[in-house]
C-alpha positions in Angstrom: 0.0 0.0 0.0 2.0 3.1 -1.5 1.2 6.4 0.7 2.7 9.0 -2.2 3.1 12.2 -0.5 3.6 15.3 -1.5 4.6 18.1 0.4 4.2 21.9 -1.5 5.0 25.6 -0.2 1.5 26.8 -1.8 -2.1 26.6 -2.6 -3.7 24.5 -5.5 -7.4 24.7 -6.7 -9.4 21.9 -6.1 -9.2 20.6 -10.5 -5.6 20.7 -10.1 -5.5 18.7 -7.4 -7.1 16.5 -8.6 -6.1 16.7 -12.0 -2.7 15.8 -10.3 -4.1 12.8 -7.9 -5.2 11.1 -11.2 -1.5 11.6 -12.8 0.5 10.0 -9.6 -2.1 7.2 -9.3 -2.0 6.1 -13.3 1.6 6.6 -13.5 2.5 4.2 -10.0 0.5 2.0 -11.6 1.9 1.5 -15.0 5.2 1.8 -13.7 5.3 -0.3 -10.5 3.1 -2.8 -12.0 0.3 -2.9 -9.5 -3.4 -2.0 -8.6 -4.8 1.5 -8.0 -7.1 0.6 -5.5 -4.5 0.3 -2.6 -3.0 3.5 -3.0 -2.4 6.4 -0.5 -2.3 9.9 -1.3 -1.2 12.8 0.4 -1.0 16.7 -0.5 0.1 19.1 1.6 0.7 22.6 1.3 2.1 24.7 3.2 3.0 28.6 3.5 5.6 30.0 1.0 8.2 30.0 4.1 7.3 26.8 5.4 9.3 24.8 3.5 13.1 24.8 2.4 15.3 23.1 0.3 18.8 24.2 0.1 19.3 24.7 -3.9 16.8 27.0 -3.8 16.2 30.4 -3.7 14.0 32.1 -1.2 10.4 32.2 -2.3 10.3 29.6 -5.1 7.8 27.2 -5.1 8.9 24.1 -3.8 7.5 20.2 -4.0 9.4 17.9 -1.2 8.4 14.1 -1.7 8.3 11.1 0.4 7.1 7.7 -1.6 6.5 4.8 1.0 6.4 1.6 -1.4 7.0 -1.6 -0.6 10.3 -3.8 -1.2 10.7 -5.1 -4.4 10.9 -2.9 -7.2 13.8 -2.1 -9.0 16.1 1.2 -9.0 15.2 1.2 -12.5 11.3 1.6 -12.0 11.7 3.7 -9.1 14.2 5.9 -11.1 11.6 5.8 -14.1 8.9 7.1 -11.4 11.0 9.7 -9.8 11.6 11.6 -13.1 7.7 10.8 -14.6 7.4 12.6 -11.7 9.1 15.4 -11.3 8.1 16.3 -15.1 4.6 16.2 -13.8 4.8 18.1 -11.3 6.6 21.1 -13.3 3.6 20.5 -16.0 0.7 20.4 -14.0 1.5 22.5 -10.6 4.6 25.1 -12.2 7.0 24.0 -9.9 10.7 24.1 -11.6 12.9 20.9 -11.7 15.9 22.3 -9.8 13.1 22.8 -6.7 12.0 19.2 -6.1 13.3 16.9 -3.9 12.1 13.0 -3.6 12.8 10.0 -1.5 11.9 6.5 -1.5 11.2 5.1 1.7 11.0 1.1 1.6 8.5 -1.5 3.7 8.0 -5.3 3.3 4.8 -5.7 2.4 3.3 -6.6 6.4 4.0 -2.9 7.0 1.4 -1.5 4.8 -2.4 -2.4 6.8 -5.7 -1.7 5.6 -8.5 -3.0 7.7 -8.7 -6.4 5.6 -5.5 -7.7 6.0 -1.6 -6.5 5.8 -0.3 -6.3 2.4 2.1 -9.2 0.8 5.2 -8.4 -0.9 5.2 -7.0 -4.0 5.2 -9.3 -7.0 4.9 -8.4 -10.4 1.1 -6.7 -11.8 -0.2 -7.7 -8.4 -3.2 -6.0 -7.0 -3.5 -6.7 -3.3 -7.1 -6.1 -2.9 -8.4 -8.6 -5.6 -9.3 -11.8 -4.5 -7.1 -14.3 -6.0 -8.9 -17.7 -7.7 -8.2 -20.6 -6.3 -7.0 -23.8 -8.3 
């Protein structure tokens, strides 16, 4: 269960936002090869002087990132993500490149609870919610 958050020094309208949910929801799932029904998302914003990154100048937008996911993929997907991204987010919210800062944070799968169950390990094109047949 992926809790994607994103952390911004501003105020969006209510399209964008969700306009921008829908982006980082398709794009975790074509990319990490899973479900969209277990997904987590979080925006914050914050005032303009709430938030710092270093590379930054003072009063530039800014868009800090914190991915939980769980164990499993590969630096190549999450690389892949990362930029997908960051490209996003200087399309659809106007925040520059050079002012976004993202981390991975890894869990096995028993880490991530929803009032089911805890979540497996990630496997290829799983989707954690869906019943599997049995044979």
């Amino acid at each position: 269960m992926p809790h994607l958050q994103f952390d911004i020094n501003f105020k969006i309208s209510s399209d964008k936002k969700e306009k921008f949910k829908i982006f980082v929801e398709e794009k975790f799932c074509e990319i990490m090869k899973t479900g969209t029904d277990h997904i987590a998302i979080s925006i914050r914003e914050f005032g303009r002087n709430d938030l710092s990154l270093g590379r930054t100048s003072k009063n530039k937008l800014i868009c800090l990132m914190n991915l939980d996911i769980r164990i499993g993929r590969t630096k190549s997907q999450k690389r892949n993500l990362a930029i997908i991204y960051m490209k996003g987010i200087k399309n659809i919210l106007g925040i520059e490149d050079e002012n976004q800062y993202l981390t991975f944070t890894e869990h096995s799968g028993e880490q991530f609870n929803l009032i089911e169950k805890n979540l497996g390990d990630w496997e290829e094109n799983d989707d954690p919610l869906k019943k599997k047949k049995k044979i």
